[in-house]
VEXDREN-2710 file (C-alpha; in Angstrom, 1 decimal):
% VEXDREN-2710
k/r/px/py/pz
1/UNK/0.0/0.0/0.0
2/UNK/2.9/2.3/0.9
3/UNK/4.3/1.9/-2.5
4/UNK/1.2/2.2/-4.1
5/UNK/0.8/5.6/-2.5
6/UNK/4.0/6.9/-3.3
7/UNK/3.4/6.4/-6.9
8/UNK/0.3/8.3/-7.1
9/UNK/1.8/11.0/-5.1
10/UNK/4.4/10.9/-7.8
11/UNK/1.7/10.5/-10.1
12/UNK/-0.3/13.8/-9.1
13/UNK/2.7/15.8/-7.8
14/UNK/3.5/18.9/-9.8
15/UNK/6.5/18.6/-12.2
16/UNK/8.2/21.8/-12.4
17/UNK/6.9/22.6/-16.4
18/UNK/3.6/22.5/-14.4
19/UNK/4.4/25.5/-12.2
20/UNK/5.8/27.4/-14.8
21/UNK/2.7/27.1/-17.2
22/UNK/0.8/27.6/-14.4
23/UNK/2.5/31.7/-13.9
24/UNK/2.9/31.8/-17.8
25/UNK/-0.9/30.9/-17.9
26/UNK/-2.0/33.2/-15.5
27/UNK/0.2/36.0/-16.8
28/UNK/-1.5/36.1/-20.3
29/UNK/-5.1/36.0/-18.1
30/UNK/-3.9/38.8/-16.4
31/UNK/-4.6/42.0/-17.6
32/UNK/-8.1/43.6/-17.5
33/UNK/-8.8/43.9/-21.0
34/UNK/-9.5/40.1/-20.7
35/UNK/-11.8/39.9/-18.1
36/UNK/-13.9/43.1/-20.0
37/UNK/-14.1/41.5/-23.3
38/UNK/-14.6/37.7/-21.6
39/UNK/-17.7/39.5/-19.7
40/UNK/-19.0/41.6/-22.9
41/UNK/-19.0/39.2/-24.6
42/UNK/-20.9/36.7/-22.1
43/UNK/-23.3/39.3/-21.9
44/UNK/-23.9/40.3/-25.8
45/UNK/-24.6/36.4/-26.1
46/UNK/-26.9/36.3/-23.4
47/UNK/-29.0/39.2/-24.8
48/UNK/-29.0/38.4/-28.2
49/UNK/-29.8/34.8/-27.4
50/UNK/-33.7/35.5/-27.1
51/UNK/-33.4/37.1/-30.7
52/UNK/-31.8/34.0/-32.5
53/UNK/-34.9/32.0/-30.3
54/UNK/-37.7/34.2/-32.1
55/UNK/-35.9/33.8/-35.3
56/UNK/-36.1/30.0/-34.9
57/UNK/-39.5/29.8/-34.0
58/UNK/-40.5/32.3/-37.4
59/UNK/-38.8/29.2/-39.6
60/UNK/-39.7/26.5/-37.5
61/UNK/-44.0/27.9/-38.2
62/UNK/-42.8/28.3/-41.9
63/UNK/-41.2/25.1/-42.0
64/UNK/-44.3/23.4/-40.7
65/UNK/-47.1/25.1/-42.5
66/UNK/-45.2/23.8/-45.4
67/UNK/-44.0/20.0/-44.6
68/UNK/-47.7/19.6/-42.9
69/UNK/-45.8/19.0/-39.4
70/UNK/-46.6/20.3/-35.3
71/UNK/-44.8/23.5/-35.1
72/UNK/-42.0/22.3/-32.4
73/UNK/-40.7/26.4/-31.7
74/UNK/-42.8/28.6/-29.8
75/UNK/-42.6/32.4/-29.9
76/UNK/-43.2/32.3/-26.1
77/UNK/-39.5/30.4/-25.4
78/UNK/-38.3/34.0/-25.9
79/UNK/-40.0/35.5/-22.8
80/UNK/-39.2/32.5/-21.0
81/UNK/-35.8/32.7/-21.3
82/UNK/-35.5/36.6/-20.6
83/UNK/-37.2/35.8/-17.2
84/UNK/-35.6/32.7/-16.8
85/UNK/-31.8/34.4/-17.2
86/UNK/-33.0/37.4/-15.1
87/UNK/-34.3/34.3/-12.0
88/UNK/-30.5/33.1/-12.4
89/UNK/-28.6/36.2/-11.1
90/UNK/-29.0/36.0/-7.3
91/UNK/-27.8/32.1/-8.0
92/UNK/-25.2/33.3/-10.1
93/UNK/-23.9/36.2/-7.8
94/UNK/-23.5/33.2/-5.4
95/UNK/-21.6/30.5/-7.9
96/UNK/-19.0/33.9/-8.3
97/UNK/-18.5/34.2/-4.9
98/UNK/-17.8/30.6/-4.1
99/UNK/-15.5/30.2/-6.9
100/UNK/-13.5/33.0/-5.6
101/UNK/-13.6/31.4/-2.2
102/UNK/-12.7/28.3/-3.3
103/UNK/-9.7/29.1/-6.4
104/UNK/-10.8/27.3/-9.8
105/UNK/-12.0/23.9/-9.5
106/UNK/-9.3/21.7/-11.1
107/UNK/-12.2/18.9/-11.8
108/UNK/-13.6/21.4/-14.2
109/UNK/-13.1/21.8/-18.0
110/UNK/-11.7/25.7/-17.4
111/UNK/-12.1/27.8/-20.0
112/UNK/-9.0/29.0/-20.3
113/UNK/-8.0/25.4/-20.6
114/UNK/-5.3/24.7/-17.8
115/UNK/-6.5/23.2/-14.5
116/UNK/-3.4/21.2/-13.2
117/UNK/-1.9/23.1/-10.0
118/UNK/1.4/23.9/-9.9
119/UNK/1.5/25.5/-6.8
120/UNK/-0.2/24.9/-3.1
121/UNK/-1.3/27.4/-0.4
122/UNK/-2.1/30.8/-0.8
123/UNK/0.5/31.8/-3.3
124/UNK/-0.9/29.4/-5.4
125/UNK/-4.1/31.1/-4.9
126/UNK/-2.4/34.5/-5.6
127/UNK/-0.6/33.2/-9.0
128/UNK/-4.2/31.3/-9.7
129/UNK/-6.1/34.7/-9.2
130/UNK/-7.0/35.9/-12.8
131/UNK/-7.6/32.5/-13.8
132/UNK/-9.8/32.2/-10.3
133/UNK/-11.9/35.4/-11.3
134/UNK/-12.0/34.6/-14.9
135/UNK/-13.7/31.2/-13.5
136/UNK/-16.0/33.0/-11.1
137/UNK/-17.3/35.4/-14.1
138/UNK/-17.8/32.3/-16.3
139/UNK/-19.5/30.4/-13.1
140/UNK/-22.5/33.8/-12.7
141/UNK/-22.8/33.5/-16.7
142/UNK/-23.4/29.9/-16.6
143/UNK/-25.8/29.9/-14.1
144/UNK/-27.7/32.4/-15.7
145/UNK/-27.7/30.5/-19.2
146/UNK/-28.4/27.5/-17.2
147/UNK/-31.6/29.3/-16.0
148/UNK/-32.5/30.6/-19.2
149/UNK/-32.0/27.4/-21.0
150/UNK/-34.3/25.7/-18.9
151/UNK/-37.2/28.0/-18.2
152/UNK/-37.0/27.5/-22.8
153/UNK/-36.6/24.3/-22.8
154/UNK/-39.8/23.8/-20.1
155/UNK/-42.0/26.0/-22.1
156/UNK/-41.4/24.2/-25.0
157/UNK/-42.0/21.2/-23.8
158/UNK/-45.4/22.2/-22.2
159/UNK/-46.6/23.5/-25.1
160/UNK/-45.7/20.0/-27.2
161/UNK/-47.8/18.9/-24.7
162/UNK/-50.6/21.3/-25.8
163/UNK/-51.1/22.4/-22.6
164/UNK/-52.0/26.7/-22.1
165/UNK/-53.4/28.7/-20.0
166/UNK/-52.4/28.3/-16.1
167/UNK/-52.0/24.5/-17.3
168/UNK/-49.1/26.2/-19.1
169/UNK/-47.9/28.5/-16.7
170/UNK/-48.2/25.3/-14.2
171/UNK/-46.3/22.9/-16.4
172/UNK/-43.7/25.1/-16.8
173/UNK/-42.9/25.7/-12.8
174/UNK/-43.4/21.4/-12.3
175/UNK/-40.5/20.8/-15.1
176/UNK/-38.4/23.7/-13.8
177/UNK/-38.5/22.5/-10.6
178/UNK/-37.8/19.1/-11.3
179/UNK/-36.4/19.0/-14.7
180/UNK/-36.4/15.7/-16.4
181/UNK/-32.9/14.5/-17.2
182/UNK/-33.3/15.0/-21.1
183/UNK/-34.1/18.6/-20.3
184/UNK/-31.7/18.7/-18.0
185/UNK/-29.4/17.8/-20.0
186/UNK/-30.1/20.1/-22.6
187/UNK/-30.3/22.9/-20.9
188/UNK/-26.7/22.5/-19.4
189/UNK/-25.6/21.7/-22.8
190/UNK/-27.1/25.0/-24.2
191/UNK/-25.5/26.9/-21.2
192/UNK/-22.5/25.2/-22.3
193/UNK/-22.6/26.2/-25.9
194/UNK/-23.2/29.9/-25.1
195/UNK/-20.8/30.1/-22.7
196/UNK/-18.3/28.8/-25.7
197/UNK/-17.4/25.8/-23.3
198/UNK/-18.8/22.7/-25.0
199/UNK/-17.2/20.1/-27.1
200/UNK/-14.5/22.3/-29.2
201/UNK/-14.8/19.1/-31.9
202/UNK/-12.4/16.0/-33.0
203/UNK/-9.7/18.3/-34.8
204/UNK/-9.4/20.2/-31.3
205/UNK/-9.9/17.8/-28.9
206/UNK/-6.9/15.5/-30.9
207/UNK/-4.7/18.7/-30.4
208/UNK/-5.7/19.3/-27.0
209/UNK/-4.5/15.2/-26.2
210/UNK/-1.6/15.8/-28.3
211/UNK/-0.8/19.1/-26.1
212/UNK/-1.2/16.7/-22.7
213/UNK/1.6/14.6/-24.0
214/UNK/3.9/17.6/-25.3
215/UNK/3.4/20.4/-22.9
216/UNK/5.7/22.5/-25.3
217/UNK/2.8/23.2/-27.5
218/UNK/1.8/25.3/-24.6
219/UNK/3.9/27.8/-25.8
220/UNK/2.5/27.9/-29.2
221/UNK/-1.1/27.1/-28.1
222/UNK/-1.7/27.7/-24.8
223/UNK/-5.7/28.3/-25.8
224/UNK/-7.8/25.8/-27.8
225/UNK/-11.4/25.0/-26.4
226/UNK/-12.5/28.7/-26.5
227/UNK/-11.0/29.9/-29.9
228/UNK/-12.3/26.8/-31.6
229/UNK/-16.1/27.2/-30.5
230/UNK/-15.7/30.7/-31.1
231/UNK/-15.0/29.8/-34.3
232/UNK/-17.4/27.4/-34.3
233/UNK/-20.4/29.8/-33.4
234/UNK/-19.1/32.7/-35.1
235/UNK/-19.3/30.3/-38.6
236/UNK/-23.0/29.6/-37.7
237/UNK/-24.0/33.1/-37.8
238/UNK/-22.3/33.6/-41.1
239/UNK/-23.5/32.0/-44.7
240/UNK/-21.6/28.9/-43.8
241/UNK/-24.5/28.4/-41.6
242/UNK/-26.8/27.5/-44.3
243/UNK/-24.4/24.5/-45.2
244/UNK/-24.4/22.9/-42.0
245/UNK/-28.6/23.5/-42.1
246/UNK/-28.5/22.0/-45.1
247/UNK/-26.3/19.0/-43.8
248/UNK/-28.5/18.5/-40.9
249/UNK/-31.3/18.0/-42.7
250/UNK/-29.9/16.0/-45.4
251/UNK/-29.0/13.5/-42.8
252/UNK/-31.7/13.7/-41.2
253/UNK/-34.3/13.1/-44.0
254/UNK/-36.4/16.6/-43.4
255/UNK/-36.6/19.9/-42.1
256/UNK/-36.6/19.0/-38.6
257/UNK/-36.9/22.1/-35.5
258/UNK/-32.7/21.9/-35.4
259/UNK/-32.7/23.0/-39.1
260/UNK/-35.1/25.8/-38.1
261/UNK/-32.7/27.2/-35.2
262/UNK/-29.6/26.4/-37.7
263/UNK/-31.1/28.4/-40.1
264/UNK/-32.1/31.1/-38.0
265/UNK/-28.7/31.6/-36.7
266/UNK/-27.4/32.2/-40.1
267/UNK/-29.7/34.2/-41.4
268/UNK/-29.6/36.4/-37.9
269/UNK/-25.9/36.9/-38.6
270/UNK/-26.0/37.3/-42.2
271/UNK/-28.8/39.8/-41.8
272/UNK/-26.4/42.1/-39.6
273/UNK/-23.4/41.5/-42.1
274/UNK/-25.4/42.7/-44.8
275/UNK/-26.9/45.9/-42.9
276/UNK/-23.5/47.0/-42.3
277/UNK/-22.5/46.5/-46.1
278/UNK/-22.9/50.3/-46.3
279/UNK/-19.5/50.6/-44.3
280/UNK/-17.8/48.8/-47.8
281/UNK/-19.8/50.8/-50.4
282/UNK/-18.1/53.8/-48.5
283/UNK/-14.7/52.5/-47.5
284/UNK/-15.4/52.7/-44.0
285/UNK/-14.4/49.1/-43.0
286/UNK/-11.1/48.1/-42.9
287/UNK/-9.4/44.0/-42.8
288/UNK/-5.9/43.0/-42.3
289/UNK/-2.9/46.1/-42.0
290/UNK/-1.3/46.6/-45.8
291/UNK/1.5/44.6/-46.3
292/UNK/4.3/47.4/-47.2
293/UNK/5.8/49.3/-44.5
294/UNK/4.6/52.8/-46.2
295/UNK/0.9/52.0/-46.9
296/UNK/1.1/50.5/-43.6
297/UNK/2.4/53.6/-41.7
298/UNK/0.3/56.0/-43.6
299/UNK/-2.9/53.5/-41.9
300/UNK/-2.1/54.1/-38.5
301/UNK/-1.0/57.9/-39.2
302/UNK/-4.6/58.2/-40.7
303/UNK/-6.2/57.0/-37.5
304/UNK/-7.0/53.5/-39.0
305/UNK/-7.0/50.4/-36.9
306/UNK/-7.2/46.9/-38.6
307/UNK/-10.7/45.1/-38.6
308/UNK/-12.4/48.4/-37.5
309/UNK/-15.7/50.1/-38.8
310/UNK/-15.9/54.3/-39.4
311/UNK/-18.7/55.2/-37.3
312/UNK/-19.2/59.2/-36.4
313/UNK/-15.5/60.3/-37.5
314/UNK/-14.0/57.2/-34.9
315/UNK/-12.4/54.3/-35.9
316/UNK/-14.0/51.3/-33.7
317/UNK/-11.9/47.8/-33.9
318/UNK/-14.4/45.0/-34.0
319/UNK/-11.8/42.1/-33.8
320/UNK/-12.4/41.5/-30.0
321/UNK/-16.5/41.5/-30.1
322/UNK/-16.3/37.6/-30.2
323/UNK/-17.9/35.8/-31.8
324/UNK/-19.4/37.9/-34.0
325/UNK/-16.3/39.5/-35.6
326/UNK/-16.1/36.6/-37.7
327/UNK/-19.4/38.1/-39.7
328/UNK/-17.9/41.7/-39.9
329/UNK/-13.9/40.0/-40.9
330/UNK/-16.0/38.7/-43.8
331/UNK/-17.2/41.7/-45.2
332/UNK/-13.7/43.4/-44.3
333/UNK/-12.5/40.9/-46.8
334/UNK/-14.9/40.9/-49.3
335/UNK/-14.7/44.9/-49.4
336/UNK/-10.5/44.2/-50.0
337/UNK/-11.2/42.5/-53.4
338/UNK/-9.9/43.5/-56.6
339/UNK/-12.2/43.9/-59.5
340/UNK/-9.6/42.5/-61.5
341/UNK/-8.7/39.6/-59.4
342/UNK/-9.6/35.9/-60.9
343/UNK/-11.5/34.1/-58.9
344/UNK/-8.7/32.0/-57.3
345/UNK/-6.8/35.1/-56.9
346/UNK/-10.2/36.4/-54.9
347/UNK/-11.1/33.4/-52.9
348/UNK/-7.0/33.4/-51.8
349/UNK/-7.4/37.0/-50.6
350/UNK/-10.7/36.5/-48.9
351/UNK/-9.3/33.3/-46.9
352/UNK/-6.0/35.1/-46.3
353/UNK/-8.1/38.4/-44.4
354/UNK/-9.8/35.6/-42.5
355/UNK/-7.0/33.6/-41.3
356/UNK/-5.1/37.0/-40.4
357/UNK/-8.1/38.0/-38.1
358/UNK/-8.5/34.5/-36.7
359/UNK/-4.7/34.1/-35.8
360/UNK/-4.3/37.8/-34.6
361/UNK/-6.8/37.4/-31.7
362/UNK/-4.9/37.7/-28.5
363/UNK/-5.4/33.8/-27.9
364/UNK/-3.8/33.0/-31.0
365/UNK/-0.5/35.1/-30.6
366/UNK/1.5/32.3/-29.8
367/UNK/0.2/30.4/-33.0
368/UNK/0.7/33.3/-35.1
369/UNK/4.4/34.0/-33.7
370/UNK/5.5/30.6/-34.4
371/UNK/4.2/30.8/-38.2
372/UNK/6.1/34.6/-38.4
373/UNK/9.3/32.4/-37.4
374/UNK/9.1/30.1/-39.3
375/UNK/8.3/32.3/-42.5
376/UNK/10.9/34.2/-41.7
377/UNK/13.4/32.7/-39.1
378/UNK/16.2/35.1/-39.3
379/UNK/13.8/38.5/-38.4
380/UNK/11.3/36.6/-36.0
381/UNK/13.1/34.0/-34.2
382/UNK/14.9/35.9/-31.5
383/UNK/11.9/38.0/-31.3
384/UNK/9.6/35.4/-30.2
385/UNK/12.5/34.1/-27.1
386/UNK/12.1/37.3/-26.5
387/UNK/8.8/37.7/-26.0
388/UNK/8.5/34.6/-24.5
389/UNK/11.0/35.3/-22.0
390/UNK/9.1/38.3/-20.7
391/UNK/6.1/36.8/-20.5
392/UNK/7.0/34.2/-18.2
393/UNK/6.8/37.7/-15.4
394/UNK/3.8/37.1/-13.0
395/UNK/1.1/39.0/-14.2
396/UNK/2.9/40.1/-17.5
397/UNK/-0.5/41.2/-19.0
398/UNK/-1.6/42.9/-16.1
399/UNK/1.4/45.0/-15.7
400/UNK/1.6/45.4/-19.3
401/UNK/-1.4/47.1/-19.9
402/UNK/-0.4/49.7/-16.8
403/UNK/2.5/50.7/-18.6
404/UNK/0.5/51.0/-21.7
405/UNK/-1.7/53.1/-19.7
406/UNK/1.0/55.5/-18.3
407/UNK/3.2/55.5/-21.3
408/UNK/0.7/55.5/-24.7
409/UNK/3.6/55.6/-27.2
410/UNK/4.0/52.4/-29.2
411/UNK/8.2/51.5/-28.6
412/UNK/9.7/48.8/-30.1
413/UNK/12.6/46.8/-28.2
414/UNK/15.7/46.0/-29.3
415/UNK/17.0/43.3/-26.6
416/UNK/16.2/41.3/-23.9
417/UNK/16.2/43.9/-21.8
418/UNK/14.0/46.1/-23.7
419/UNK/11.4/43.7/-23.8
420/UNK/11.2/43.1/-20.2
421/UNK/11.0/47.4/-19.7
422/UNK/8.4/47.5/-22.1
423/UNK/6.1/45.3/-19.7
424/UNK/6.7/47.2/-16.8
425/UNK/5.7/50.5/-15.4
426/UNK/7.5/53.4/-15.0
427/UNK/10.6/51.6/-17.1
428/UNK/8.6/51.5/-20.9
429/UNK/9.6/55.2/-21.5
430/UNK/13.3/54.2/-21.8
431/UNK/12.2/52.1/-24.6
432/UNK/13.4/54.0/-28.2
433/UNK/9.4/54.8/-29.7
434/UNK/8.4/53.7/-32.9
435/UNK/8.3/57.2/-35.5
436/UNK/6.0/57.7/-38.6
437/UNK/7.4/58.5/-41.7
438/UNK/7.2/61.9/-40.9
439/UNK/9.3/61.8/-37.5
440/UNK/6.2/61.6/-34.7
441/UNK/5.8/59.1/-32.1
442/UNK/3.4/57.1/-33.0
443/UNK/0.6/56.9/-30.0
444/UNK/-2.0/54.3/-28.8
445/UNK/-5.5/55.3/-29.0
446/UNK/-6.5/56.7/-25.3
447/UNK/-9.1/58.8/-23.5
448/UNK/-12.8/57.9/-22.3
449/UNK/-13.5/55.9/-25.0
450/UNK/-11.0/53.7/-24.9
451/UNK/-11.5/53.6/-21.0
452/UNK/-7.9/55.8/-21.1
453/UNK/-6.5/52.7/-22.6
454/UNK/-8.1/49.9/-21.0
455/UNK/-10.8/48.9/-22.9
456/UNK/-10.2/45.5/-25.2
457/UNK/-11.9/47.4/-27.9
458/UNK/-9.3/50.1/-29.5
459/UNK/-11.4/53.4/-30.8
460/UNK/-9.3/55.6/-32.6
461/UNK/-10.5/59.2/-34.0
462/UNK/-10.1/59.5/-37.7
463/UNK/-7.3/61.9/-38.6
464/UNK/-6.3/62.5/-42.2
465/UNK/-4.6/65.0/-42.9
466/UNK/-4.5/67.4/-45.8
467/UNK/-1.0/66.3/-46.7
468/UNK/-2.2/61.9/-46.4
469/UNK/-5.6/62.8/-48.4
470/UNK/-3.1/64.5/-51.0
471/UNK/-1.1/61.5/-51.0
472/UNK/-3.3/59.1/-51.2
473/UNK/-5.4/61.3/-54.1
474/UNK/-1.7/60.6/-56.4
475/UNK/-1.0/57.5/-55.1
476/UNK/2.6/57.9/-53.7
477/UNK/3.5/56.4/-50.4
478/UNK/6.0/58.1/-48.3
479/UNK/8.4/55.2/-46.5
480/UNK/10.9/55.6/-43.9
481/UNK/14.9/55.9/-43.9
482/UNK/16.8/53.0/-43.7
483/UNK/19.0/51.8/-40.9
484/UNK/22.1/52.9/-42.8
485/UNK/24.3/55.7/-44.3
486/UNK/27.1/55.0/-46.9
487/UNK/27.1/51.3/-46.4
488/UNK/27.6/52.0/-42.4
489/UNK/25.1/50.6/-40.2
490/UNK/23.4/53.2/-37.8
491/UNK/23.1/52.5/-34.0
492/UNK/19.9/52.8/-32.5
493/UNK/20.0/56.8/-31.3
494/UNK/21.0/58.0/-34.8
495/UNK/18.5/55.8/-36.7
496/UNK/16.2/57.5/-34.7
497/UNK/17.3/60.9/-35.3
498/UNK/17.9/60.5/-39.2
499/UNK/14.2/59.3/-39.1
500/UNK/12.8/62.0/-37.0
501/UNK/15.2/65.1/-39.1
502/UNK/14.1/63.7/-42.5
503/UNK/10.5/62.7/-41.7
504/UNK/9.8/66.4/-40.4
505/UNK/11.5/67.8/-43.1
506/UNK/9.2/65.9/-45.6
507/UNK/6.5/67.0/-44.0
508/UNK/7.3/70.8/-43.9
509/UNK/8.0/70.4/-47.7
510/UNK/5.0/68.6/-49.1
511/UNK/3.0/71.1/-47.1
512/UNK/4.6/73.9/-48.9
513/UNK/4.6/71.7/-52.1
514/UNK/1.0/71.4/-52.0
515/UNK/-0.2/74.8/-51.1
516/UNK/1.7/76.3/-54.5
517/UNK/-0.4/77.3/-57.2
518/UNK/1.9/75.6/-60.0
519/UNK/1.5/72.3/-58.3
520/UNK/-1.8/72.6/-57.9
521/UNK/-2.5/73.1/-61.7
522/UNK/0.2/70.5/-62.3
523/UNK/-1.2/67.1/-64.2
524/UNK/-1.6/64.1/-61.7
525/UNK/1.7/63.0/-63.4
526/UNK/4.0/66.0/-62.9
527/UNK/2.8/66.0/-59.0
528/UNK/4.0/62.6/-58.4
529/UNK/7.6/63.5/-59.9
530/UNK/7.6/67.0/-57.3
531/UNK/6.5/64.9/-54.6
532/UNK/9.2/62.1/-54.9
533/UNK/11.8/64.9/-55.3
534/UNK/10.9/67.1/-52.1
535/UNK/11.0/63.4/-50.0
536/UNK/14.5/62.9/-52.1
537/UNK/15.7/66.2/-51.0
538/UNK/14.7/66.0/-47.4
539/UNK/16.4/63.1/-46.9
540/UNK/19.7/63.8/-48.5
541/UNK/19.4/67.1/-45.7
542/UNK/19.0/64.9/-43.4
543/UNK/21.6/62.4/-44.4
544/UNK/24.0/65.1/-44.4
545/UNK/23.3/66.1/-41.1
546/UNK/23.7/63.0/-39.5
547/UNK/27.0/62.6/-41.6
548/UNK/28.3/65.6/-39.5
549/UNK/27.4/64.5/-36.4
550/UNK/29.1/61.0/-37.0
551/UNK/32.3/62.9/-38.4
552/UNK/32.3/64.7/-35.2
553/UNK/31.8/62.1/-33.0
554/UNK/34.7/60.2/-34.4
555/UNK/38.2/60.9/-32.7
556/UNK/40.6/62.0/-34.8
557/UNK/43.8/60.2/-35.8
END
């Protein structure tokens, strides 16, 4: 018995990987634009939950009136489910509480999917505390879609039953009180489903067994049961939707009440995508950033953010209100096609804007810094150690976002020890900024509506300028300087400096440039030569001056 013991105290004993995941883990949970968008979204499912019910029960009364079947989707599970969600809170205030009593429940499938302990006592609970009060959040939600499943669920089944009246209302109260197991069931699956917490599906759950046996693939997907059914629901509120309908019923011989709520789902979410096709007639939706360093600065100098709509002169990102950005990612990359592309060509680009927004969530990052290392090993591989290496600090995210908070310039770190500044407080600043094309510091969106920087979702004010519109109008692109002069690598300072003399010189040029009456009655042609020659000339100013100041800086003889 003794030996027996020892080997499942060896068996259940925390290895030291364990502990370390366990900090990493809880590090990358940490910072509060994670427990805002986790609980927005919670809630925008809960609330538009009632709509996608009403929606089914329109196609399931179409669907019968037409196959000669009972009608098996009631208008009335609506109401039920508002009331029943709204009965669920005082039990769902309590399920948050005693998860935070208790830490997370390592029985449980977490969401966040890591539930091994590494470490005991109250540090334990300490490094354990975002994942703890991401748990508790998740454990009020799921009460309250538990609640609202089953008051649904109960109607429904009265109502098969033909029952109305106070029959009704007492049929109802008898099954909620002691639900059947099949309702039961179901209602804990459909709690399950809106919470984003039931079976991710094969593909996922093979990777997540594959990730037991190589805890490595921690590091490049720590996250796999939420993204994949996000993914998962987001698809089913898209066009896609109407395949898997169509599946379902195939297989099922008929249109049965699950292809009524399948099909409501789809067209609910194809509905919104194609009210908000406006945005693309106008250019006001944006995908992925461009791919060339100048297009790409002039977007962020412009007050773009990638995957964001234009509403009222403000940029709003839409990539973090899961699941539904999948619907708005699509018509970001059907507004990014070419007239003239074939359609392979097309199909290429519209799959490439969707992978980009999939693997650019902040649960992918590890998955999408692995595939920017391996593309290119030589620019992203010491990068990504980097990275890694600072965010293996307790409560990286957390401390993260204050710096990013007290210090809104974007920097971009050059070492080790650079990367570890720009994660902490008070240190980011000594962090070299990253400078526009014209020599400014390029600046996080902040203020009330970003909740001065910690709100999940960016909302930047849309700033074009006379001198971008003017730009843009040609079609010339202004790029930065390189990281050299004469064949002789610049260190970090003067880089900086040759950027920020040549970039402001540019600017004061093309402003003078366009203001003159002989380049404004120049053809479109002659423009684009005067504009190439004043960036030319302002660099070679610069370029000189930072030739003096290295002449002078080296000692003589």
């Amino acid at each position: 018995r003794d030996e027996m013991n020892e080997k499942l105290v060896k068996l259940v004993e925390p290895k030291w990987y364990d502990k370390f995941f366990e900090i990493w883990i809880n590090g990358l949970l940490s910072s509060p634009k994670t427990h805002i968008i986790n609980e927005l979204s919670n809630k925008l499912n809960m609330l538009l939950s009632p709509v996608e019910t009403l929606g089914s029960a329109f196609t399931d009364n179409i669907a019968a009136s037409l196959t000669g079947r009972k009608t098996e989707r009631f208008y009335g599970e609506a109401t039920e489910e508002i009331v029943g969600g709204l009965s669920g809170f005082t039990d769902g205030i309590e399920a948050f509480v005693r998860t935070i009593k208790t830490g997370v429940n390592p029985v449980e499938a977490a969401k966040y999917d890591y539930t091994r302990q590494g470490f005991g006592g109250m540090f334990g609970r300490i490094v354990r505390l975002p994942g703890t009060a991401l748990e508790a959040a998740d454990a009020m939600n799921m009460t309250m879609n538990y609640r609202a499943a089953l008051s649904k669920l109960s109607y429904r089944e009265a109502r098969k039953e033909g029952l109305e009246g106070t029959a009704l209302l007492d049929r109802v109260a008898t099954l909620m009180a002691t639900p059947p197991k099949a309702i039961e069931d179901a209602a804990i699956d459909q709690a399950k489903y809106r919470m984003f917490r039931g079976d991710p599906g094969e593909f996922a759950n093979t990777l997540m067994r594959l990730r037991q046996k190589a805890p490595v693939l921690r590091l490049v997907i720590p996250f796999l049961r939420t993204p994949a059914n996000l993914l998962k629901y987001g698809l089913a509120r898209s066009p896609v939707g109407f395949i898997s309908a169509a599946r379902t019923g195939l297989k099922a011989g008929k249109w049965t009440p699950e292809v009524s709520d399948e099909v409501a789902r789809s067209v609910i979410g194809t509905t919104i995508g194609a009210a908000l096709a406006i945005f693309v007639a106008q250019g006001k939706i944006t995908g992925a950033v461009p791919k060339t360093a100048p297009e790409r600065d002039r977007f962020y100098r412009e007050g773009k953010l990638p995957f964001a709509i234009q509403v009222g002169g403000q940029w709003i990102q839409y990539q973090r209100i899961e699941p539904y950005n999948m619907v708005l990612s699509q018509i970001s990359a059907m507004s990014e096609l070419d007239s003239e592309d074939d359609l392979s060509e097309a199909s290429w680009n519209v799959a490439t804007t969707l992978g980009e927004n999939l693997v650019s969530q902040s649960y992918m990052s590890g998955l999408a810094d692995v595939l920017s290392m391996l593309n290119e090993p030589e620019r992203y591989s010491r990068n990504w150690f980097q990275r890694m290496a600072a965010s293996g600090v307790p409560f990286s995210s957390a401390l993260r976002a204050a710096a990013q908070v007290i210090d809104p310039t974007y920097r971009r770190g050059e070492g080790i020890t650079d990367r570890f500044q720009l994660g902490l407080p008070g240190l980011s600043q000594r962090v070299a900024p990253v400078l526009s094309a014209f020599g400014e510091e390029a600046q996080r969106p902040t203020g009330p509506a970003t909740l001065f920087g910690l709100s999940p979702i960016q909302v930047s004010p849309e700033r074009q300028s006379a001198v971008d519109a003017e730009l843009e109008r040609v079609g010339v692109e202004v790029g930065l300087t390189g990281d050299t002069i004469g064949g002789e690598e610049l260190p970090q300072e003067l880089r900086l400096q040759y950027q920020r003399l040549a970039g402001q010189e540019t600017l004061r040029r093309l402003e003078l440039l366009f203001s003159n009456p002989g380049y404004v009655r120049a053809p479109d042609l002659q423009k684009e030569t005067l504009i190439r020659r004043a960036v030319s000339r302002s660099r070679e100013l610069a370029r000189n001056q930072i030739e003096r100041m290295m002449r002078q800086a080296t000692p003589v003889g």
